[in-house]
C-alpha positions, 0 to 999 in steps of 0.5 A: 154184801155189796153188788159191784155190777153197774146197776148197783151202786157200790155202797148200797148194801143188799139184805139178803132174804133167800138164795139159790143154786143154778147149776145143771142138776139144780135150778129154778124150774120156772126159767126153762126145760133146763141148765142152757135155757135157765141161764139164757133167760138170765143173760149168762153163760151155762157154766159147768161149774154154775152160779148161786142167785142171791136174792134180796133188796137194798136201801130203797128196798128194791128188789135185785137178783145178785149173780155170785160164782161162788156156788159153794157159800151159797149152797153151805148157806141154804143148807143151813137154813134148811136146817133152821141154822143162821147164816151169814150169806156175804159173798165178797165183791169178786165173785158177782157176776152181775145184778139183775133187777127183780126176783124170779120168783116170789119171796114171802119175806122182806127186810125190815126198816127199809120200803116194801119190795119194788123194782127198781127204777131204770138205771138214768146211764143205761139209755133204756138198754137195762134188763126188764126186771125179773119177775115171778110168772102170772099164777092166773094163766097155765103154761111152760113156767107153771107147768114146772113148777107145779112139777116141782111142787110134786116132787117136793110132796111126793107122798100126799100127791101119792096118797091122793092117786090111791084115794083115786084109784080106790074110788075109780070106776072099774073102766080106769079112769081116776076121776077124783079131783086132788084138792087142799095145799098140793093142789094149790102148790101145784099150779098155783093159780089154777083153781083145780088140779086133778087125775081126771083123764084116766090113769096111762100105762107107760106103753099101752097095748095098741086097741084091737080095731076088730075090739068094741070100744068102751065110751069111758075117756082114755089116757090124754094123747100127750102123755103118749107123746111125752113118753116117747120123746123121753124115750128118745133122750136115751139114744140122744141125750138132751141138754145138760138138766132136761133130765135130773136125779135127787134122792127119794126114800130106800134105794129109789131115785126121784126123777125130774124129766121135761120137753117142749109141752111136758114135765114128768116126775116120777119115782124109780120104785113107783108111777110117775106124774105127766103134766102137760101144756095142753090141759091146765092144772091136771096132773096126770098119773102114768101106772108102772105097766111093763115098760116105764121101770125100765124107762126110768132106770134108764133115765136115771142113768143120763141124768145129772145129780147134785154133787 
């Protein structure tokens, strides 16, 4: 395919690496809490409708992001893909919206014969107003862009996640805490930098009983104080629904639905049938189990229900 954005020159041809979706029930977590901010992060208007992002390098082997309207092909070519089927992504010059210098996010691949991946050098006709290049985030530091994706790394591997919580649970002092440290491919999937994701602040109910002041106090650590607080502005999206992909819905196994849920320090992946996970600016790298207790069903469903689907 060809760019026709000023950035690219019209006959430098993009070889294409990898591509994907940006609507409101799917887009890269890493560029923000939802659908609006995703797009603001990449200069574009958040159309209902959504875009593809084509990801690939041209002759000089720079790296760009193509913008393309035409959601359809892009998401017929990643499911091919995903099925280990060829498929030529060529989307015609009519449907780029613009070209964006940079990936946000790292690509593991490169094509062959042309240089190894690298920005671009700025455009000499832009007089320095061209966009910064895009890029992944900085796996050595914890914060809202890492915090995502190690959320989305745990809905994508749900089951070994899971399975360590058990093992945690199975081996936590009878006090409540979850001490094991979770280790190996999740965990580094999960942060991506951080050197340790782990259960260790103990395992929350979605809405705890109060502490009977008159009651003596166990010493043994409770639930972060911010699970608490994200659980009550999750709450607060049923009576004031948040921008459109704040909260989303996928499939999961049997009838369950796999929900993504995020706000200003939190993300929460959690399955209908099952616990959720809370992961949380303030304490890099852990990921932090909330029980089913006797509310969060309820709370879940009830996201389930305001959430967007992919189509």
């Amino acid at each position: 395919m060809t760019g026709t954005d000023d950035a690219v020159a019209d006959d430098d041809a993009l070889y294409v690496l990898t591509a994907i979706l940006l609507t409101p029930a799917q887009f890269p977590s890493v560029l923000g809490d939802d659908y609006p901010a995703a797009c603001a992060a990449l200069g574009l208007e958040p159309y209902a409708e959504g875009y593809g992002l084509v990801l690939g390098q041209d002759s000089d082997g720079a790296r760009w992001t193509v913008v393309v309207d035409d959601v359809s092909l892009v998401a017929v070519a990643i499911a091919s893909w995903d099925c280990g089927m060829e498929y030529d992504l060529s989307p015609d010059d009519g449907s780029v919206v613009r070209a964006l210098p940079g990936w946000p996010l790292a690509v593991a691949v490169a094509t062959p014969g042309v240089p190894a991946p690298h920005d671009p050098e700025p455009d000499p006709d832009a007089d320095g107003e061209d966009p910064a290049p895009l890029s992944p985030p900085d796996t050595d530091v914890w914060g809202p862009a890492q915090r995502r994706l190690g959320a989305d790394a745990i809905a994508s591997q749900w089951a070994a996640w899971r399975e360590q919580m058990d093992d945690a649970t199975d081996s936590a002092p009878e006090s409540g805490t979850a001490g094991a440290a979770a280790e190996g491919d999740g965990a580094e999937a999960v942060s991506e930098g951080a050197e340790t994701a782990a259960a260790g602040t103990g395992a929350a109910d979605a809405d705890p009983a109060p502490d009977d002041d008159d009651a003596p106090r166990s010493p043994a650590p409770g639930p972060h104080p911010g699970i608490r607080r994200a659980l009550a502005e999750a709450r607060g999206y049923l009576d004031d629904p948040p921008p459109p992909g704040r909260i989303r819905s996928s499939f999961a196994p049997g009838d369950a639905r796999m929900i993504r849920a995020d706000g200003p320090g939190w993300s929460m992946v959690a399955r209908t049938d099952d616990i959720a996970f809370m992961l949380l600016d303030e304490v890099p790298g852990e990921i932090l189990p909330v029980r089913r207790g006797p509310q969060l069903p309820g709370l879940l469903i009830a996201l389930d229900a305001i959430a967007v689907r992919p189509s």
